[in-house]
C-alpha positions, 0 to 999 in steps of 0.5 A, a space after each residue: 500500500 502507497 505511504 508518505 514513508 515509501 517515498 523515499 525508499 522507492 524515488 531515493 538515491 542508494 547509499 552504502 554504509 557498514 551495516 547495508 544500503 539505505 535509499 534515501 532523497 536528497 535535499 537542500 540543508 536550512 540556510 541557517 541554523 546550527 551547524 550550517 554557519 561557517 562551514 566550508 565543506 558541503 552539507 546536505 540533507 538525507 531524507 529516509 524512510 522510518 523503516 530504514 536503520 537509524 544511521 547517524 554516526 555511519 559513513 555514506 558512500 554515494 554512487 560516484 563514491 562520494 562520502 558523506 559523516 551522518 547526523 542525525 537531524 530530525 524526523 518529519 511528522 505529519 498528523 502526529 505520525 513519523 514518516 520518515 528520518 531526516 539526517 544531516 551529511 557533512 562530506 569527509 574530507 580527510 583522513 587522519 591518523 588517531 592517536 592518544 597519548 599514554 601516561 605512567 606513574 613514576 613511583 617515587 613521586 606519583 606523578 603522572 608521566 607522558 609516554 609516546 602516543 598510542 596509535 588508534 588508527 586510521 579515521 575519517 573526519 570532516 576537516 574545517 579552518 576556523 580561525 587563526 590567531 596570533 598569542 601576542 609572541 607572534 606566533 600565529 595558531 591556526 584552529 580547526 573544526 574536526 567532526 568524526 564518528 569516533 569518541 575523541 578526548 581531549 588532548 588525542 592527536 588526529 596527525 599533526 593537531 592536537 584536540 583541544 575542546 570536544 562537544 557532542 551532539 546529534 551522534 557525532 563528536 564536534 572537537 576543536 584542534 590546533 
């Protein structure tokens, strides 16, 4: 039986992502709003159906093998009843290599002491310039946007930047790194 909730399941583009194939539409995202300001890389809006697996977190791939971080947006409700999902598509542009610095204990003073930086692996993250500042040595720092799937904390290395602020939300891990 036709439904609001099929349409994007039988007119949607198909996406591959770890877990399968999700069809879905696309569509412009709001001009303004969270999320929408400052970026440099592509945003759009990826409408599913509500039997489509939830998919925030995952990494899309388009068929001319674009990729594309999801986050969970909303869903549309018409009469009080959920059709379908809608999710925000940042576009990867990197990928970097994860790593976390280790500590021992030194036992006579029991003071925590770097070690080398464990490797994590390999991620793929939406890199965007922010801003850059000089501290007032002339020494000018440039501030960058990571988005990612994985849990980062603060002081994690992605390559060369070190993480400096996390936040999360909408299933995605927002972090500034310099």
């Amino acid at each position: 039986m036709p439904s609001l909730s099929n349409i994007p399941r039988v007119l949607g583009v198909p996406y591959r992502f770890e877990g399968g194939l999700v069809r879905g539409v696309l569509r412009p995202p709001p001009p303004a709003g969270p999320f929408m300001d400052g970026g440099l890389t592509p945003r759009r809006m990826l409408v599913l159906s509500q039997k489509d697996p939830g998919i925030a977190g995952k990494i899309l791939t388009d068929l001319d093998g674009y990729q594309y971080l999801a986050a969970y947006w909303t869903g549309d409700n018409l009469l009080g009843v959920q059709h379908s999902k809608t999710y925000l598509l940042f576009a990867i542009t990197n990928q970097e290599v994860w790593s976390r610095t280790g500590f021992n204990v030194e036992p006579i003073s029991g003071q925590r002491i770097a070690t080398t930086n464990n490797s994590l692996g390999l991620i793929s993250v939406v890199k965007e310039f922010v801003r850059r500042f000089n501290d007032g040595l002339d020494i000018e720092e440039e501030i960058y946007r990571i988005i990612c799937a994985e849990q980062l904390q603060v002081g994690d290395y992605l390559g060369n930047f070190r993480v400096t602020r996390i936040e999360k939300s909408l299933g995605l891990t927002y972090a500034e790194a310099s």
